[in-house]
N, C-alpha and C positions, 0 to 999 in steps of 0.2 A: 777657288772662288774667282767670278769673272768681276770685272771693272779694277784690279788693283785688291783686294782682298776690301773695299769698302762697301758697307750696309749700308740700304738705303729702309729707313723707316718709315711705314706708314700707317694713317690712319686707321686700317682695319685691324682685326680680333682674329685669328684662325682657334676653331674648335674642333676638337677630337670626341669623337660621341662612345668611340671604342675605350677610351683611357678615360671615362665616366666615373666615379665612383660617389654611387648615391646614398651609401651610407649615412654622412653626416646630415643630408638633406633628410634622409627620413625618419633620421634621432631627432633631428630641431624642429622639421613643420609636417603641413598635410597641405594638396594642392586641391580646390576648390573648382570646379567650375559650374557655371551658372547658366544656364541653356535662357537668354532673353526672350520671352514671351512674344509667337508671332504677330501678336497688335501693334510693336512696335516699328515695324514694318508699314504697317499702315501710317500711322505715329507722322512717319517721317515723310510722309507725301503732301500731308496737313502741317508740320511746323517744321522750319527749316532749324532751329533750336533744339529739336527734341534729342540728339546727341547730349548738348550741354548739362539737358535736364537729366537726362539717365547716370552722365558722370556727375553730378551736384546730389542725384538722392542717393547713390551708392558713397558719397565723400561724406554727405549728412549723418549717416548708418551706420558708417563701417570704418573701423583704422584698423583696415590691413591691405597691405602692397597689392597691387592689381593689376591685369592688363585686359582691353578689351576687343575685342578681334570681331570686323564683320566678316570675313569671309570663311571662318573656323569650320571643318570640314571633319573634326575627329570622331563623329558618331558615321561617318564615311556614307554620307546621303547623298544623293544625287545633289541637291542645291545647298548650296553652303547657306552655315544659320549665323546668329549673332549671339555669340557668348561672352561670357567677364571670367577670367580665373584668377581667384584670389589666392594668398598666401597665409596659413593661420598656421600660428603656432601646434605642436604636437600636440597638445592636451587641452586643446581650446576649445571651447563649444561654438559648432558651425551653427550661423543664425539666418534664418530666412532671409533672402533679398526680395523685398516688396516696392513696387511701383507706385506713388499715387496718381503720377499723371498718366496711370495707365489702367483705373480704375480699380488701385490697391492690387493687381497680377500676384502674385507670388510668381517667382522665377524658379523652374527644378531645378537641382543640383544633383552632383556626385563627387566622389572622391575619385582622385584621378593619381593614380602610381607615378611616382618620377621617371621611373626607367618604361614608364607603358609605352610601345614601340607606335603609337599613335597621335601620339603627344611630341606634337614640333620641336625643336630646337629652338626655335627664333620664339614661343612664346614662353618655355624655360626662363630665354634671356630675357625677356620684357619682363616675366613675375621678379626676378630675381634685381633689373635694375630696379624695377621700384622699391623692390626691399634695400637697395644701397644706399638709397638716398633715406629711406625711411628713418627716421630719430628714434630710435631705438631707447636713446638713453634718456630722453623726457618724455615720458608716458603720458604728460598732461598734455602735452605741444605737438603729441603726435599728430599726422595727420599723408591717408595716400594720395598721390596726384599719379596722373596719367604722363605728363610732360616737364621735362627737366629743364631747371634754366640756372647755370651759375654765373656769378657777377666775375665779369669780364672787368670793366673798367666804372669809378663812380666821378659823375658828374656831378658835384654839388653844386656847381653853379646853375645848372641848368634844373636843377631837383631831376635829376635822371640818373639811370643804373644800363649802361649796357652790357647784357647779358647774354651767353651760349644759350642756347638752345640746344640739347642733346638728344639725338634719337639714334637708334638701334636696328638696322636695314639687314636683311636677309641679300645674301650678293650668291655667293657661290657655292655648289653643294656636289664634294667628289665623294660620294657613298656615304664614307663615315667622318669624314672631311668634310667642316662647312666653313666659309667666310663670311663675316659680317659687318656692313659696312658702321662706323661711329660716325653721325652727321649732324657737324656744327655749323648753326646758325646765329647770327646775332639779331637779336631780338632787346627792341628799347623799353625801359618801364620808366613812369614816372608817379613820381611823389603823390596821394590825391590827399587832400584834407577830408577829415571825417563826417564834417558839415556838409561837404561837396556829395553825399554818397545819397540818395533817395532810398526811401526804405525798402524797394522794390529791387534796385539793383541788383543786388545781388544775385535774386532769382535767376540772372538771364549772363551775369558777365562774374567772373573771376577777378580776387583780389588777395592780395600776397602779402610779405611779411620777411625780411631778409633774417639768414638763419645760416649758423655756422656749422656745418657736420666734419665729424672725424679727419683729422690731415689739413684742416684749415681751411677748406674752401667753402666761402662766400656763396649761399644759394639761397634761391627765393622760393618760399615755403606758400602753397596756398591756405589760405584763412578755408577752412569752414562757410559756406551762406551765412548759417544764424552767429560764427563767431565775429563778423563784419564788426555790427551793430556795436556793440559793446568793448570792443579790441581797443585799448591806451595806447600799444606800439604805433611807428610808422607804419602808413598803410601805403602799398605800391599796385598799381595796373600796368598792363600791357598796353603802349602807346600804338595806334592806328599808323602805318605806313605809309608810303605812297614814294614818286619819284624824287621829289624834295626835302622830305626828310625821312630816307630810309636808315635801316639800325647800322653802321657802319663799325666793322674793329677789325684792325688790321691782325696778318695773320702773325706775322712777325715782323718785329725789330731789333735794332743793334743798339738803341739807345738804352744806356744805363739808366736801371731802376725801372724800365717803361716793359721790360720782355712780360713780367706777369701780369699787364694788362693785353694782352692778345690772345686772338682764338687758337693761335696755334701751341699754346702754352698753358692754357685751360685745357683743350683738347690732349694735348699731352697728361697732364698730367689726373685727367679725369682717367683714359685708358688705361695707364700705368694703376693705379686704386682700382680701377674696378676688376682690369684682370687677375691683379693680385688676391682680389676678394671672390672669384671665380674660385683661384682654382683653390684659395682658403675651404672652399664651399665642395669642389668637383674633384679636386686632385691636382697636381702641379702638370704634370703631362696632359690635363683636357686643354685648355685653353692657354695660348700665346700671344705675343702681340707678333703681326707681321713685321717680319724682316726681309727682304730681298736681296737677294746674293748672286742673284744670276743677270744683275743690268750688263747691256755694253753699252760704250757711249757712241752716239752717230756720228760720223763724219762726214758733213753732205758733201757732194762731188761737183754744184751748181758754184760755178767760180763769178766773180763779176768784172766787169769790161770798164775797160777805161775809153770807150766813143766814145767821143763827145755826143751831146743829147742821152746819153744815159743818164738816168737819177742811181742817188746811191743805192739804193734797193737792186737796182738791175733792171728797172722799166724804159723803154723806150718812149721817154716822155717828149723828146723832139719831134715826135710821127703827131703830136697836136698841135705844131709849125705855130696857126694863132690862136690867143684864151683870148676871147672879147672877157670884160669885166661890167656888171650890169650893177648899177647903185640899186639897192632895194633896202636900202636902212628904213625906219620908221620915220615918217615926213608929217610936219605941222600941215595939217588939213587946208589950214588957212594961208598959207605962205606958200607952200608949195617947195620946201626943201627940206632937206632932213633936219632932227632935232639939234645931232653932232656939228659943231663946226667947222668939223676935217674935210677937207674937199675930195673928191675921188681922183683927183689926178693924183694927191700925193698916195695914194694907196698903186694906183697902177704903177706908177716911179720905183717904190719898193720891190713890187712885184718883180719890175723889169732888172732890180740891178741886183736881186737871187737869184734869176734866170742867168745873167750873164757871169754872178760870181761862180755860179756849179753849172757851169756849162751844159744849159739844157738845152738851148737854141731853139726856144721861144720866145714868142714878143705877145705883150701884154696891151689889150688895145681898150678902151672903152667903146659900148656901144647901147642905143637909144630903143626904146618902148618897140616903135613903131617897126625898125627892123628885124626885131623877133617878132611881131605877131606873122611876118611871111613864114608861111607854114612850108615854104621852101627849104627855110634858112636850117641849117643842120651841124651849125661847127660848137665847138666847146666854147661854156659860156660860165665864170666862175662868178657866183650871186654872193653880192656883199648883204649880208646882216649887222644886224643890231640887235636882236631881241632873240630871247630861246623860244617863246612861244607859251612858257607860263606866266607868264605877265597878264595873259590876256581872258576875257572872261566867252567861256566855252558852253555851246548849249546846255549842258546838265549843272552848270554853275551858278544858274542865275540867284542862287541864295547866299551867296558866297563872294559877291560885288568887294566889301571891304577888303579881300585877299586877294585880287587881281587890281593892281594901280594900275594900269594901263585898260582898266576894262572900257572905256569910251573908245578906245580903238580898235580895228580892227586889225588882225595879225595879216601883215605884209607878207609872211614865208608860204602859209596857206591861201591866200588869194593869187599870187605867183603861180604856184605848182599845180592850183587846181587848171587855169584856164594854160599855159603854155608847158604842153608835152611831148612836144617835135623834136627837141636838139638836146643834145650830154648837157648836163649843167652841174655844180657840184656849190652848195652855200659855205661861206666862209664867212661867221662870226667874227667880228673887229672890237666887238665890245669886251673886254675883260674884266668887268664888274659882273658879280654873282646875286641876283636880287634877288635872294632867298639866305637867311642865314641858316645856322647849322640845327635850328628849332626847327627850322622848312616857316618860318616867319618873315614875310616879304621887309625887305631893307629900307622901301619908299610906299611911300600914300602916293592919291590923286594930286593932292595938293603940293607935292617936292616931286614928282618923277621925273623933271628936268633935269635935277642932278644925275639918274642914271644914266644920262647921255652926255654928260660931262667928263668923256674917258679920253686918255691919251693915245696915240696913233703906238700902233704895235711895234717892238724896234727886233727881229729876226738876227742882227747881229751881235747883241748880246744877250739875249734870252732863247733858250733852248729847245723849251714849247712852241714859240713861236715859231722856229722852224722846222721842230717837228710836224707843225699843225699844217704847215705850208704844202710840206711833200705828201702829207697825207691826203690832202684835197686833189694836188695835181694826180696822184696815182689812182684815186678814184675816179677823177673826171678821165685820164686817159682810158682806162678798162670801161664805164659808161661809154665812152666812144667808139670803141672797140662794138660793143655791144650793138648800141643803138643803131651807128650806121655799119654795122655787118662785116666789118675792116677783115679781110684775110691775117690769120693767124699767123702763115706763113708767106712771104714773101719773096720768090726767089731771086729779083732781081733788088731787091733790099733786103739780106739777107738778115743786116744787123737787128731790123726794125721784129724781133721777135719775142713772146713773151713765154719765161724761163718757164721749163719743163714742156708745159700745154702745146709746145711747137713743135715738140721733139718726134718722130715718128712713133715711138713706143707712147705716148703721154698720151698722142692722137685717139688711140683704141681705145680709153676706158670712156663709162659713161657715169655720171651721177645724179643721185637724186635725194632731193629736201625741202621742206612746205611745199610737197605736191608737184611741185617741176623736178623734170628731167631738163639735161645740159648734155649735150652731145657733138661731135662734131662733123661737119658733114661740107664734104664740099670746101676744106678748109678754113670753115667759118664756125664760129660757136654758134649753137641754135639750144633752145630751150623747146621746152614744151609742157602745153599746160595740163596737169593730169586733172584740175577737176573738169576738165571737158572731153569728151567721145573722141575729139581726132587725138586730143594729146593721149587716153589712155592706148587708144589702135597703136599708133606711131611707138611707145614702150615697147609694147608687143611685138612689133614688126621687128625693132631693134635689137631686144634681148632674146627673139627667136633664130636671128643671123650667131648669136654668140654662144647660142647651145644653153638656154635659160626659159627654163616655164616658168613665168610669170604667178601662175595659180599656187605654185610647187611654194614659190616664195611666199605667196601671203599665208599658207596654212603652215609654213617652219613658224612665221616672225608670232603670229597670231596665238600659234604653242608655244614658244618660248616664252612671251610676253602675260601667259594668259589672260590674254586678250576674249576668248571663248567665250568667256560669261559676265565680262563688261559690257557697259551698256555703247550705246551708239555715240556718244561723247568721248569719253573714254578713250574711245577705239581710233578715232578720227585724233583727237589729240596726239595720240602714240604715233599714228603715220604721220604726220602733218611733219612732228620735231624727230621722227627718224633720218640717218644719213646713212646712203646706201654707195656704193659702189660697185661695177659692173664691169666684167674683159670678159675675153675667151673665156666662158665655163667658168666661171668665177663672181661669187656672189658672197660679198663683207656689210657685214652693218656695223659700223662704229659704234660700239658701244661706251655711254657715259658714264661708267656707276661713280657713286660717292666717294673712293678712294684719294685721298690727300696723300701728300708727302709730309712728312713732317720733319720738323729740324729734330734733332738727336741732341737734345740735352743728357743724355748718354753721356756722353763724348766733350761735354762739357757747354757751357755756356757762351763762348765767345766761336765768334764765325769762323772755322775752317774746312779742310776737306773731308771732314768724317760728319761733322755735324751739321752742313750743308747739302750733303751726298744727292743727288737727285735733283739738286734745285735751280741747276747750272744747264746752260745745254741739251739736246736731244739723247735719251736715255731708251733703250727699248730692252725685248727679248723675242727672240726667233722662235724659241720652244710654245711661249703662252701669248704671244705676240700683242702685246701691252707697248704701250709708250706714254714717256711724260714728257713736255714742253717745260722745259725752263729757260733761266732769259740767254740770251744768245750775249750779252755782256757777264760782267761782273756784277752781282747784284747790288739795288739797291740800299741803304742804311731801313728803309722800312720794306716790307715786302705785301702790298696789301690785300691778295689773296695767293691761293695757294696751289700747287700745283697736281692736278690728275693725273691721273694715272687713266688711260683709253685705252681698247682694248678692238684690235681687228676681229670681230667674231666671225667667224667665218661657215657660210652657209651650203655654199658649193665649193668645188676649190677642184682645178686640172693638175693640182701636183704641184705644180710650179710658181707658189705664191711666193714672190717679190716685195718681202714687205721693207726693204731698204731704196726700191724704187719710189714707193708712197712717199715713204721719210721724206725724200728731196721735196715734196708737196708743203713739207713741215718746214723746210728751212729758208724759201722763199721772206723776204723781208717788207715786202711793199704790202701787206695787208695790217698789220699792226707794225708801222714803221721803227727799221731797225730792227725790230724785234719777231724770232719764228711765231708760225703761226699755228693752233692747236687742234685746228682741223686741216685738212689739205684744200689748199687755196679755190681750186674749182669752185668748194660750196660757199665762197665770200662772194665768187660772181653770180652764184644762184640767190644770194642776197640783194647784189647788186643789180640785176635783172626783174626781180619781185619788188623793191622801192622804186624802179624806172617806172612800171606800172603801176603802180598804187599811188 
């Protein structure tokens, strides 16, 4: 066994469909399915609801485990239909499924064999998770849901419950061999009083009821519609998200008493019970949880330089000689200076004496309106803020005045960036007050928001962030430069001034592509190109036909793998848009993201060491299935607050000779998430970096 004889555990499930045995399944139940009447089809072009409504009359009707499938293809029709396959007992009487909001339909059925060779795996798994979760042991409390959520952590201060989310993904399928991916998500609920509930509710939205099943875990049970109304217990909802107060749970921690409030500990121990209850159900040899036994660890070979003007990362941050600094804090309309009292000299003075403590050999200058609107002007320009930008009240918000304190102004970061796009520029926040608390409910009104700008000046040499923060902005204001003004990549008579791997002769040759642009290099220079436009998509083609690559060849592999075929034109455009591709000689990879986590190995015990961390340290791959995970390039954290992938080089073309410890060195780069490797290979940060220059 490679890596030291240490497993590395993850998230997923591996199933064996040859080592089945359906025995016990066909002594205990009978498998149902429901062919959904094609009006509901129509259904869904008239209410954007009508999914809810189909799962609300089948939950009002029926307490038995379910899963519902639209693209269900087992009567092997040209066009896939929508069906439900329930789980009912052996000896139970199967009861029509009737629609009202579909003019009372009766839905056909049939009895469907466990071992019928048409009958998916992945909806097996889905009937059968619902029956794990199902209450088996109060027949009055029963009740099936389609979506699983156990209580992760409980906030009674805030009357909230954050909760996994658990679903069931179909990943990889070697004949008789399938993987499937476990994907946890956290999801907030909070408390609603019963007064609060209108008698209609229900109809149209879901409400819950915390509930404890076998083994002790905490899950949230849906109520019934009509059992709403009348329900004594706490009553819970699924809280609305957005970017200020999304469901946040870390995956793991080292803090005592706190490891069984995280998803990686939920997640654990969800797998561990359900696999157990598989193969209770299948046989001990169908289902495992994955282990991985074949990692080795990377060793990059990208060493770092002690120039001077190097940053730690290895960027040649000296080659932007000088950063003007541009005041664009939010300023009293009527005075005409910012709200803060800090003066921008004392900011450029910091600036300047990090520059000279880590020898970057830069100078930090200030400079005025009038000189940047010369559309000449083209040097690096670092823009001081004060505000994130949700302070402010934005066109679709005008009902919503009391949650934007800052709504009588207008946002300084967007009035900047719309009208001045000539020169690198990169904003850097000084304010470290958060005006949103952890409800995502603003910290100040109209009437106090001068205290939000009663902050102290940032102090970089004893806080960490802040200079974290510092070299992150200069690394992306140098690569913006690189970009914008077209800076040769390689420099022979400034050899030093080069940027690691992308310079190297071998680095030169690939090309990538993500949100539609290609990134290429040509003439020593980075150039991009736009594919929603006729020359960017000719130029692809001109490229990848010098490299022994059809173009066509690739969209109908990506299009079949993805079955993308009989998605509609959203869909289809979504999947290309967040694809990432890579291109050399005859060589065609799409980075594939599935849901695969690492997970810590309580296995191995509970306290962090090298068996029960395995995975979560360092660059980790395999040559044979060419997979990699990113973890941290230190020691970890005490909390770890997500978790680490597992990616997978898929490979489309290939001339033999794929190099996938060349990629690696892409991963081990430290200037894109500072300090720390990066989880895609670097190129596609600048194809980010490139698509925010424009936009």
């Amino acid at each position: 066994m490679a890596n030291n004889n240490i497993e590395i555990l993850t998230t997923n499930i591996v199933v064996n469909k040859a080592e089945f045995d359906y025995s016990q399944l066909e002594n205990k139940y009978k498998l149902v399915r429901y062919q959904i009447p094609d009006s509901f089809k129509t259904m869904l072009k008239i209410k954007k609801n009508a999914y809810f409504f189909l799962h609300s009359e089948y939950k009002e009707h029926f307490e038995n485990p379910y899963y519902f499938y639209s693209y269900d293809r087992y009567n092997q029709k040209e066009d896939s239909e929508f069906a439900l396959y329930a789980l009912f007992e052996k000896n139970e009487i199967i009861k029509p499924l009737q629609f009202s909001f579909l003019n009372n339909e009766v839905a056909n059925y049939q009895i469907i064999n466990f071992d019928d060779k048409q009958l998916s795996t992945h909806i097996l798994l889905k009937v059968l998770l619902a029956n794990f979760f199902y209450n088996n042991s109060e027949k009055n409390r029963r009740i099936c849901q389609s979506k699983f959520y156990i209580v992760g952590e409980n906030l009674e201060k805030y009357k909230m419950k954050i909760c996994v989310k658990l679903e069931i993904s179909s990943f990889r399928n070697y004949n008789k061999i399938e993987e499937f991916n476990i994907i946890p998500r956290a999801v907030n609920f909070i408390k609603i009083a019963q007064e609060n509930i209108k008698e209609t509710d229900p109809k149209y939205n879901p409400y819950f009821e915390s509930n404890i099943i076998k083994g002790g875990l905490e899950y949230i049970r849906q109520l019934k519609p009509s059992e709403v109304k009348n329900f004594n217990g706490e009553i819970w909802k699924i809280k609305s998200s957005n970017t200020k107060n999304r469901a946040n749970l870390d995956w793991h921690t080292d803090t005592e008493g706190k490891q069984k409030n995280t998803r990686g500990y939920v997640t654990y121990q969800f797998q561990k019970k359900y696999v157990e209850y598989l193969q209770n159900l299948l046989g001990e040899n169908a289902v495992k949880r994955k282990k991985i036994t074949n990692a080795i660890k990377f060793k990059p070979k990208i060493k770092k330089t002690s120039i001077p003007g190097t940053s730690e990362t290895g960027l040649p941050i000296r080659m932007l000689e000088t950063i003007y600094v541009y005041d664009n804090r939010l300023k009293n309309p009527n005075k005409d200076e910012t709200f803060s009292k800090i003066s921008l000299n004392k900011y450029i003075g910091l600036f300047n004496e990090f520059s000279k403590e880590n020898k970057l050999n830069v100078d930090f200058k200030s400079i005025m309106l009038n000189e940047l609107s010369n559309l000449n002007f083209n040097k690096p320009v670092l823009i001081l803020q004060d505000v994130t930008g949700t302070e402010f009240l934005s066109d679709e918000e005008e009902s919503e005045q009391s949650n934007k304190f800052l709504a009588e102004f207008n946002d300084p970061y967007k009035e900047f960036y719309k009208k001045y796009t000539h020169f690198p520029k990169q904003s850097f926040n000084v304010n470290p007050i958060t005006p949103f608390n952890r409800n995502g409910k603003p910290r100040y009104k109209a009437d106090n928001y001068l205290e939000y700008f009663d902050y102290d000046i940032f102090d970089y040499k004893s806080t960490k962030s802040d200079r974290e923060k510092i070299a992150v902005s200069l690394n992306e204001l140098l690569l913006k430069n690189i970009i914008i003004n077209r800076i040769p990549i390689l420099n022979y008579n400034k050899p030093a001034n080069q940027i690691p791997w992308i310079s190297a002769q071998k680095g030169r040759k690939y090309i990538f592509m993500n949100s539609y642009t290609l990134l290429y290099i040509e003439d020593n220079i980075i150039k991009f190109a736009d594919l929603t436009k006729k020359e960017g998509k000719q130029k692809r083609k001109e490229l990848l036909e010098k490299k022994g690559i059809d173009w066509y060849s690739v969209v109908d592999k990506f299009e079949e793998k993805h079955f993308l075929k009989d998605k509609d034109e959203e869909k289809k455009e979504t999947k290309w848009k967040n694809a990432r591709f890579i291109f050399s000689d005859n060589l065609v990879i799409e980075i594939e993201e599935p849901e695969e986590r690492i997970l810590f190995n309580f296995e191995k015990g509970n306290k962090r060491n090298k068996e029960t961390k395995a995975g979560m340290e360092k660059i980790h791959y395999s040559k044979e299935d060419t997979w990699y995970t990113v973890g941290s390039s230190t020691s970890l954290n005490m909390k770890i607050p997500r978790a680490n992938l597992l990616r997978n080089f898929y490979i489309f073309q290939d001339n033999g000779n794929f190099d996938i410890e060349h990629l690696l060195e892409t991963l081990s780069v430290t200037f894109v998430r500072n300090k720390q490797y990066t989880v895609y290979p670097f190129p596609f940060d600048l194809i980010r970096l490139y698509n925010e220059i424009r936009n």
